[in-house]
DSSP file (Angstrom, degrees, kcal/mol; ACC not computed):
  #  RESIDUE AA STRUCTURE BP1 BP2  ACC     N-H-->O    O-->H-N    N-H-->O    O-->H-N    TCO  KAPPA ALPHA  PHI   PSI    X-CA   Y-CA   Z-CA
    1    1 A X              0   0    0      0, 0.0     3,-0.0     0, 0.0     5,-0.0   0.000 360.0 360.0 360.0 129.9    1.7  -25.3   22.0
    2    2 A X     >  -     0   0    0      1,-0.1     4,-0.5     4,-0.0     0, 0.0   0.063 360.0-106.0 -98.0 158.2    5.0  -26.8   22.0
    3    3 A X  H >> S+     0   0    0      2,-0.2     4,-3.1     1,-0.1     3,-1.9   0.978 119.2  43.9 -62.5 -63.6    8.2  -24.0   22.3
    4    4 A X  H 3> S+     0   0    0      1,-0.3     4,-4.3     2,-0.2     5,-0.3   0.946 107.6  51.1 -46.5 -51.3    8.9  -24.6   18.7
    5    5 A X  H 3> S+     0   0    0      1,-0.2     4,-0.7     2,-0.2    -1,-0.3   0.892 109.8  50.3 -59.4 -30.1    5.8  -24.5   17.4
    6    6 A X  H <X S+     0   0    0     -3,-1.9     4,-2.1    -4,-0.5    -2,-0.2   0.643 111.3  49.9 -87.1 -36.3    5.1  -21.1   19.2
    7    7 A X  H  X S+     0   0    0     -4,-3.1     4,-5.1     2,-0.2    -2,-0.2   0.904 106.7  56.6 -66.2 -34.8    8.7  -19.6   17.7
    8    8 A X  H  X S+     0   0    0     -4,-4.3     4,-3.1    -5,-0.3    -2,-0.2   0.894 115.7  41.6 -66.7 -28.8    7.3  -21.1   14.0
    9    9 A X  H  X S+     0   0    0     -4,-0.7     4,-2.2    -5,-0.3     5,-0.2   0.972 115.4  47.1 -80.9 -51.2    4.1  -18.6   14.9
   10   10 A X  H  X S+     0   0    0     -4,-2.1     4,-1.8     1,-0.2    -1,-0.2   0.895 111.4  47.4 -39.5 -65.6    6.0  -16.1   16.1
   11   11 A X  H >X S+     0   0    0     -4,-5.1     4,-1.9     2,-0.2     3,-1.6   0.998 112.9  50.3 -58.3 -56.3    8.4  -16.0   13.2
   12   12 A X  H 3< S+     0   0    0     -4,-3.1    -2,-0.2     1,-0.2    -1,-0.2   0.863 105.2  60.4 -35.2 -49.5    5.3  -16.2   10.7
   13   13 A X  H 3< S+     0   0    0     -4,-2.2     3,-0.3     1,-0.2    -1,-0.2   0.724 114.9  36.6 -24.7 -52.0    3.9  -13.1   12.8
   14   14 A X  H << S+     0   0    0     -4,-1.8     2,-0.3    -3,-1.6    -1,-0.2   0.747 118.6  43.1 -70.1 -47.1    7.1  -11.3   11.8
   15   15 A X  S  < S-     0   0    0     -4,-1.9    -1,-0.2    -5,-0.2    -2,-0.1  -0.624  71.4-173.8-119.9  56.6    7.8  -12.2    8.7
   16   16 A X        -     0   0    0     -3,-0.3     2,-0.5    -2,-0.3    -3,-0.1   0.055  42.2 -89.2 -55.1 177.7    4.6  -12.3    6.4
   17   17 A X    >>  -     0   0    0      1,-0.1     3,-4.0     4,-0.0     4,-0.5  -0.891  41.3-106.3 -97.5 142.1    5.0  -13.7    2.8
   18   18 A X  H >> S+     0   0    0     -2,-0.5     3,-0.8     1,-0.4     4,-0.5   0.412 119.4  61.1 -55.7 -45.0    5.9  -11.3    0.4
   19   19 A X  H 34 S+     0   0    0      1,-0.2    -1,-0.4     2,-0.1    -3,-0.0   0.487 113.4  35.4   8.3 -49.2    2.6  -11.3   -1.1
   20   20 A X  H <4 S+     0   0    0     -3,-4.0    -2,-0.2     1,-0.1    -1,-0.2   0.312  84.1 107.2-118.5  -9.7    0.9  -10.1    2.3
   21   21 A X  H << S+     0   0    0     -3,-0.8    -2,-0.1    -4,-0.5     2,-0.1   0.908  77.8  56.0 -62.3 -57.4    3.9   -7.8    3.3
   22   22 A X  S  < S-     0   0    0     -4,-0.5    66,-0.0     1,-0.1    33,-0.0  -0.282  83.6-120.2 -89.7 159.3    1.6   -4.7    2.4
   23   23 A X  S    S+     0   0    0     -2,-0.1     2,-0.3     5,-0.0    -1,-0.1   0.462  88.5  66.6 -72.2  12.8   -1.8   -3.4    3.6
   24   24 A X        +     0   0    0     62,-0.0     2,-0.2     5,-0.0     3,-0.1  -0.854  56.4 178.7-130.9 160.6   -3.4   -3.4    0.8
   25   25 A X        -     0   0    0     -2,-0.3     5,-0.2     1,-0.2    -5,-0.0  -0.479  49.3 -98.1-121.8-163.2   -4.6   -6.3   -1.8
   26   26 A X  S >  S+     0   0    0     -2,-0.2     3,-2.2     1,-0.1     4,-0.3   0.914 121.7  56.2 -49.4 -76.1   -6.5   -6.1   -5.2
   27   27 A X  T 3  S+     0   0    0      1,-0.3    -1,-0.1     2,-0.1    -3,-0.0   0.659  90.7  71.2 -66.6   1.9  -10.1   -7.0   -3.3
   28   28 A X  T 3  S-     0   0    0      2,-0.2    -1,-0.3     1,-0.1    -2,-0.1   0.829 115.2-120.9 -92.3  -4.6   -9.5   -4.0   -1.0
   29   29 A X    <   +     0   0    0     -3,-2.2     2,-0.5     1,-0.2    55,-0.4   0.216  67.7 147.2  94.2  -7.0  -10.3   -1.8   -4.5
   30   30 A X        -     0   0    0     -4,-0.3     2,-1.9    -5,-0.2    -1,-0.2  -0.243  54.5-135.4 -40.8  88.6   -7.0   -0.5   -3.8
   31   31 A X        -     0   0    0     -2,-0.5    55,-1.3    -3,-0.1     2,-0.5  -0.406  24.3-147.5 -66.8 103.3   -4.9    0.3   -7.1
   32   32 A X  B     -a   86   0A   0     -2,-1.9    55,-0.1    53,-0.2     2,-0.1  -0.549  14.0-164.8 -96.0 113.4   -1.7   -1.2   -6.0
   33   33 A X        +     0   0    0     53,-3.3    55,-0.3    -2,-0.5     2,-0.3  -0.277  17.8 159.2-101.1-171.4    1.3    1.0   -7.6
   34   34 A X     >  -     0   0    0     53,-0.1     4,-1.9    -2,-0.1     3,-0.3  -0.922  61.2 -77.3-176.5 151.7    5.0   -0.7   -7.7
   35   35 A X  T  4 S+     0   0    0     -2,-0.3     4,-0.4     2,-0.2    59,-0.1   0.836 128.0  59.9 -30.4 -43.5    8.0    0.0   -9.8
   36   36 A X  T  4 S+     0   0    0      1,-0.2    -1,-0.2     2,-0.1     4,-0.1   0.859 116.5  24.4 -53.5 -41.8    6.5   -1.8  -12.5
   37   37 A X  T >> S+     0   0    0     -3,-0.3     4,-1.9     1,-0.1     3,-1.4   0.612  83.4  98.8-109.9 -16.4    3.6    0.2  -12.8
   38   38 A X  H 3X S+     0   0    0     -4,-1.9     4,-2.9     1,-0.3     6,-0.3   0.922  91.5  49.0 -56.0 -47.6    3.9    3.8  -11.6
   39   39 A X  H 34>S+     0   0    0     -4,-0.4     5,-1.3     1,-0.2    -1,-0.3   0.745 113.4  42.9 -71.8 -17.5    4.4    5.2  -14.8
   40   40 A X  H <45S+     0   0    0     -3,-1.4     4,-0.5     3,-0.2    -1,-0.2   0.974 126.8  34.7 -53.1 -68.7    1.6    3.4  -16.6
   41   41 A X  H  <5S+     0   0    0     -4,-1.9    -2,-0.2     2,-0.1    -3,-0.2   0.914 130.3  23.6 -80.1 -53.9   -0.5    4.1  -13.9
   42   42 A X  T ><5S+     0   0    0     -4,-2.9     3,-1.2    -5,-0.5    -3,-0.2   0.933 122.9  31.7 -69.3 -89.2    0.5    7.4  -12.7
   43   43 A X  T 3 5S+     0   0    0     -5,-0.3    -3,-0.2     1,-0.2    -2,-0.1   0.718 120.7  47.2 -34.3 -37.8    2.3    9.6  -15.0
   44   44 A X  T 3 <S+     0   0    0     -5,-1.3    -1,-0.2    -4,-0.5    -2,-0.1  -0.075  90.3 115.7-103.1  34.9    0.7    8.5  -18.1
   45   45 A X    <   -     0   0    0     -3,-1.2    -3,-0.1     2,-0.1     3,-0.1  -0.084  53.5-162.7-112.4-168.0   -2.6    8.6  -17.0
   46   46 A X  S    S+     0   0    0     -2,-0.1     2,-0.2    35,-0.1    -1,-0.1   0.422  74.2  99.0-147.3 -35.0   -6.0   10.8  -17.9
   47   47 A X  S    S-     0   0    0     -6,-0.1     2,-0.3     1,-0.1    35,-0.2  -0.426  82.5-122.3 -66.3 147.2   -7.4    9.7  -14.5
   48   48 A X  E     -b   82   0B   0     33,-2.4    35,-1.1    -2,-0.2     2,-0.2  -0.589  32.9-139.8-110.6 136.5   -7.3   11.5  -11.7
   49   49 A X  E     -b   83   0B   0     -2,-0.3     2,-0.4    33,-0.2    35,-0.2  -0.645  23.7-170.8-103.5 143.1   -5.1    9.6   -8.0
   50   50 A X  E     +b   84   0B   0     33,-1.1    35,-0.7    -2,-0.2     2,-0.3  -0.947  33.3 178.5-113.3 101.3   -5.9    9.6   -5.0
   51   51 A X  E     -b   85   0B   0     -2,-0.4    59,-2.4    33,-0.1     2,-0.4  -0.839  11.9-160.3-103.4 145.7   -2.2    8.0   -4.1
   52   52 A X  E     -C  109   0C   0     33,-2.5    35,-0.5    -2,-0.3     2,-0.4  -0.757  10.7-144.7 -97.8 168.3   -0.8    7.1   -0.2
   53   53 A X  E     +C  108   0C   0     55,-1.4    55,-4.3    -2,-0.4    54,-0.6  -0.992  33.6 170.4-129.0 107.3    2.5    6.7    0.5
   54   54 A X  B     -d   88   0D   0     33,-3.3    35,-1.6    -2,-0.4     2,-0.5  -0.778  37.9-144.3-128.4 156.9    3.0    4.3    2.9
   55   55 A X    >   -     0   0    0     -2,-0.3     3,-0.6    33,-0.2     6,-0.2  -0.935  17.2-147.1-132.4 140.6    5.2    2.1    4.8
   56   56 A X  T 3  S+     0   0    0     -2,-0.5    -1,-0.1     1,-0.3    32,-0.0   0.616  98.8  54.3 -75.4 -31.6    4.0   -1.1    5.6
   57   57 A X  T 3  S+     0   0    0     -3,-0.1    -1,-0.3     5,-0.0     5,-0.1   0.870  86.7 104.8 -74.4 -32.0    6.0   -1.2    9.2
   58   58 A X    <   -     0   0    0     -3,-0.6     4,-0.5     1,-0.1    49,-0.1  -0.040  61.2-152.1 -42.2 144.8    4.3    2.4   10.4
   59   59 A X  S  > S+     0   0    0      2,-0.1     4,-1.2     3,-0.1     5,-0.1   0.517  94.0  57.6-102.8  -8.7    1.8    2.0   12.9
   60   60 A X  H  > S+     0   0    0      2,-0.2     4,-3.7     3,-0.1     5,-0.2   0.890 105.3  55.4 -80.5 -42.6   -0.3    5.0   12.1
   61   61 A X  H  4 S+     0   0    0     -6,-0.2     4,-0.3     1,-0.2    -2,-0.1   0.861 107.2  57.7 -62.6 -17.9   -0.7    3.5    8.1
   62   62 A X  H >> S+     0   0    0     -4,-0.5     3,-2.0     2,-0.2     4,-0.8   0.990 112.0  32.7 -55.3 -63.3   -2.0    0.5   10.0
   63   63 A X  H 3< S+     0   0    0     -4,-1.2     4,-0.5     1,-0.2     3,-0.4   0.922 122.4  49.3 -43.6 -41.6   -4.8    2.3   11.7
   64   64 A X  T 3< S+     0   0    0     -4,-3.7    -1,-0.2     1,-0.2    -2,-0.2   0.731  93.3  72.4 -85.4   2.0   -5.2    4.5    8.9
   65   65 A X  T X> S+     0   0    0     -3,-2.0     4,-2.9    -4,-0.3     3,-2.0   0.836  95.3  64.7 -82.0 -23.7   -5.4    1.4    5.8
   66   66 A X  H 3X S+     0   0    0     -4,-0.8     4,-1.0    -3,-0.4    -1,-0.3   0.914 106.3  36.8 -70.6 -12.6   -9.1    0.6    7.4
   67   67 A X  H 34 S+     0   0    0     -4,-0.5    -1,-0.3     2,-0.2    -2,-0.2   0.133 117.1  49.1-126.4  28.6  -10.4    3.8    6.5
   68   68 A X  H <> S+     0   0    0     -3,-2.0     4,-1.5     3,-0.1    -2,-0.2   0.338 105.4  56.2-123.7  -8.1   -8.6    4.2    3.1
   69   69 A X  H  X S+     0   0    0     -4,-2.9     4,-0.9     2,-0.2    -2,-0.2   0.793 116.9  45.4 -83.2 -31.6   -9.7    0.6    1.9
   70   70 A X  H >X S+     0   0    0     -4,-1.0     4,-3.7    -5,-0.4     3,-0.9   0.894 104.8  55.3 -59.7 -40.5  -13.3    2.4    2.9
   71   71 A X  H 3> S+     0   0    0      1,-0.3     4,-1.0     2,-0.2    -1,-0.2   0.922 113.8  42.6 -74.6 -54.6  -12.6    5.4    1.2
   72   72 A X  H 3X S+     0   0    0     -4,-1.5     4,-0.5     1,-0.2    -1,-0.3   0.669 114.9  50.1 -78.7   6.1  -12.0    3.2   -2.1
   73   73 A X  H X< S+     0   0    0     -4,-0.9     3,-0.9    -3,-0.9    -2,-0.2   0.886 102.2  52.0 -81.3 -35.3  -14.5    1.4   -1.6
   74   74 A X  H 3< S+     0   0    0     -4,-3.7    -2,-0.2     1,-0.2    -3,-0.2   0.431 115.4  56.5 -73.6   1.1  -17.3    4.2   -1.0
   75   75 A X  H ><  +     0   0    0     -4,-1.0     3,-2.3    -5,-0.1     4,-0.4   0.694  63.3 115.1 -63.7 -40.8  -15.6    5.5   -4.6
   76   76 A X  T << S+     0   0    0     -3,-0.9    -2,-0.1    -4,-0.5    -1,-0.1   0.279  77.3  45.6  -4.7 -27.0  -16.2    2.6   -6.4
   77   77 A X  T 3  S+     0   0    0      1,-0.1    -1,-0.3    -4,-0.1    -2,-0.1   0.499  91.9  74.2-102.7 -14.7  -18.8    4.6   -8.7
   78   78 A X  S X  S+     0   0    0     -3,-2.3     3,-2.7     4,-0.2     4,-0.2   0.716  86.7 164.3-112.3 -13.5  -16.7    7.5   -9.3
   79   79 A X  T 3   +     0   0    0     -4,-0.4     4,-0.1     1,-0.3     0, 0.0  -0.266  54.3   6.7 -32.4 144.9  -14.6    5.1  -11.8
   80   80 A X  T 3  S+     0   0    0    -32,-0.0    -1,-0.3     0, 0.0     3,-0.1  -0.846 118.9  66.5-107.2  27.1  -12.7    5.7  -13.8
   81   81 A X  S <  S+     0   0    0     -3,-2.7   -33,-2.4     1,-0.3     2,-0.3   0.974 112.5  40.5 -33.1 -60.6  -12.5    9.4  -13.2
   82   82 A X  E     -b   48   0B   0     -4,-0.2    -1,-0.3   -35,-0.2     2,-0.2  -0.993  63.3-175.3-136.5 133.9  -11.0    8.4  -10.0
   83   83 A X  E     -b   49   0B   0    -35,-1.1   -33,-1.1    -2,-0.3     2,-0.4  -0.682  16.7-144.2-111.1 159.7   -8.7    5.9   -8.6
   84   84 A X  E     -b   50   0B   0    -55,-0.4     2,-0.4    -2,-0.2   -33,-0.1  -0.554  34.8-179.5 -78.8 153.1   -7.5    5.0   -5.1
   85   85 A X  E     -b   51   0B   0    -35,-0.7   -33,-2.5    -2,-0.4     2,-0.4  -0.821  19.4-158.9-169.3 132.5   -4.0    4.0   -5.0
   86   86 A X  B     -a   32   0A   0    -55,-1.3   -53,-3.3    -2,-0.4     2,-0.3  -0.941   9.8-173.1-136.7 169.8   -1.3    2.9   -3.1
   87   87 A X        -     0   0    0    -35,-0.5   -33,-3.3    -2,-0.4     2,-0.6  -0.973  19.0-147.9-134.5 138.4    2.6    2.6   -2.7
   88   88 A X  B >   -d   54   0D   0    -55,-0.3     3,-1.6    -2,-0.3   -33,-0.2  -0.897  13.1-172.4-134.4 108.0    4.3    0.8   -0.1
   89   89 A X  T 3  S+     0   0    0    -35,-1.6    -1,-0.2    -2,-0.6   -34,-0.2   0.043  80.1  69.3 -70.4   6.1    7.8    2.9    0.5
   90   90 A X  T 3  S+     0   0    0    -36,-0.4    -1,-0.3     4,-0.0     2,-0.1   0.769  80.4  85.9-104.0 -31.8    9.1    0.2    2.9
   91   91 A X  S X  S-     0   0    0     -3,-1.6     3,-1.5     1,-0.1     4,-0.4  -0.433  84.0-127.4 -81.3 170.0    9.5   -2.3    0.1
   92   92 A X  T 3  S+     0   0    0      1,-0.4    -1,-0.1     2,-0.2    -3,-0.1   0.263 100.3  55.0 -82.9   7.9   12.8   -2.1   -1.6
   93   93 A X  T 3  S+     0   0    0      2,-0.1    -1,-0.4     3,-0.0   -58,-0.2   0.169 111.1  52.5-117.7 -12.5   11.8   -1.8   -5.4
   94   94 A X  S X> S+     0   0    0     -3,-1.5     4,-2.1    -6,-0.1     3,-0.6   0.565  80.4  89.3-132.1 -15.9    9.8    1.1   -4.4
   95   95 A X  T 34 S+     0   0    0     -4,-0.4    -3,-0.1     1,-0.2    -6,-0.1   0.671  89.5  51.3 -39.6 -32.2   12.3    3.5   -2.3
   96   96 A X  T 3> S+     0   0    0      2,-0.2     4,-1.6     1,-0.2    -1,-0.2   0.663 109.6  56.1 -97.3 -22.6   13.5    5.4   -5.2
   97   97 A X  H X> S+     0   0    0     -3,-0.6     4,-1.8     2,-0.2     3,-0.7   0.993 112.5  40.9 -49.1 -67.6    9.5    6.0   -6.2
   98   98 A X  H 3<>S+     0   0    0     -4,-2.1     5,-1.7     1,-0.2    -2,-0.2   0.363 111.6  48.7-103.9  21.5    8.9    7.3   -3.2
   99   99 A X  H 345S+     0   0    0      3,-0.1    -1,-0.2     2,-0.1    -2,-0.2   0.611 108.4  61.2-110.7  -5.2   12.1    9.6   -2.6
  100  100 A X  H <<5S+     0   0    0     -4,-1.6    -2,-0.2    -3,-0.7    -3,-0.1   0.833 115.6  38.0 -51.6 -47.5   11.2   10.9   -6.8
  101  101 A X  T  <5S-     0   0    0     -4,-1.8    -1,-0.2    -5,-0.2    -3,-0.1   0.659 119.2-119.1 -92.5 -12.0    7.7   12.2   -4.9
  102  102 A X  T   5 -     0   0    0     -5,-0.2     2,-0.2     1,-0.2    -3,-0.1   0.810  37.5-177.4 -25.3 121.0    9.3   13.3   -1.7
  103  103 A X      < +     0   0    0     -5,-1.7    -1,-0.2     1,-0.1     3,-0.1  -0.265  12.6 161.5 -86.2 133.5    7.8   11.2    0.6
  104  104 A X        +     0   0    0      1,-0.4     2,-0.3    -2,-0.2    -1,-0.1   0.320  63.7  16.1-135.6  -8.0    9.3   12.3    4.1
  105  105 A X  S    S-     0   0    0    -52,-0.1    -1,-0.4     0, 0.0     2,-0.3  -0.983  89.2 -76.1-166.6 171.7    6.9   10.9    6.6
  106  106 A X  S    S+     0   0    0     -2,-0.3   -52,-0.1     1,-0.1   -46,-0.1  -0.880 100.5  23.5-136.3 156.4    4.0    8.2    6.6
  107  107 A X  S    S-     0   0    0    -54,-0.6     2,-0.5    -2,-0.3   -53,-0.2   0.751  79.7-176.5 -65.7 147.5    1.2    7.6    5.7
  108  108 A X  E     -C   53   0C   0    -55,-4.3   -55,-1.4    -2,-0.1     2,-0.5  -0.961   7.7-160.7-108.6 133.3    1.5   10.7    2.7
  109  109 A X  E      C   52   0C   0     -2,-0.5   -57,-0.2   -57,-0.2   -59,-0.0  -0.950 360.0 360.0 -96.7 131.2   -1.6   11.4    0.6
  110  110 A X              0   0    0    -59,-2.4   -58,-0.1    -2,-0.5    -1,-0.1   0.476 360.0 360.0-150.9 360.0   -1.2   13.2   -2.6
């Protein structure tokens, strides 16, 4: 691998695309909340959250996203009592969400 070619990896490495930036997707069963949505989804809701509060640089929510993408998955049934959910406090549309909840350390369940 060429120097350059090894910086472009590097940098990718670093710098996911915005898309990918958080630990969670849709397939993971993962209700993925946002400015857009919290209030829909949270506040105005009849179903009962299981939400994190995360930030997407932490290295303990890394370790811990494999065994909360389990956790919604092994739930999967208990729809649509109950959802899984998460919020990822690192991006910048989402700070003021998660200082409204105050979120003080990461990952937060509540």
């Amino acid at each position: 691998m060429t120097a350059t070619a090894a910086f472009f990896f590097c940098l990718c490495l670093a710098f996911p695309p915005a898309a990918e930036a958080g630990l969670y997707t849709a397939s993971d069963q993962v209700v993925l909340l946002s400015e857009q949505n919290v209030g829909s989804v949270l506040v105005n809701s009849s179903v009962a959250m299981v939400v994190e509060f995360y930030a997407s640089w932490c290295g303990h929510c890394m370790v811990f996203s494999p065994t909360y993408k389990k956790l919604a998955r092994d739930t999967q049934e208990w729809k649509p009592a109950v959802n899984i959910a998460a919020i990822d406090c690192a991006a910048e549309d989402n700070k003021q969400i998660c200082r409204d909840y105050e979120i003080t350390g990461y990952p937060t369940i509540k």
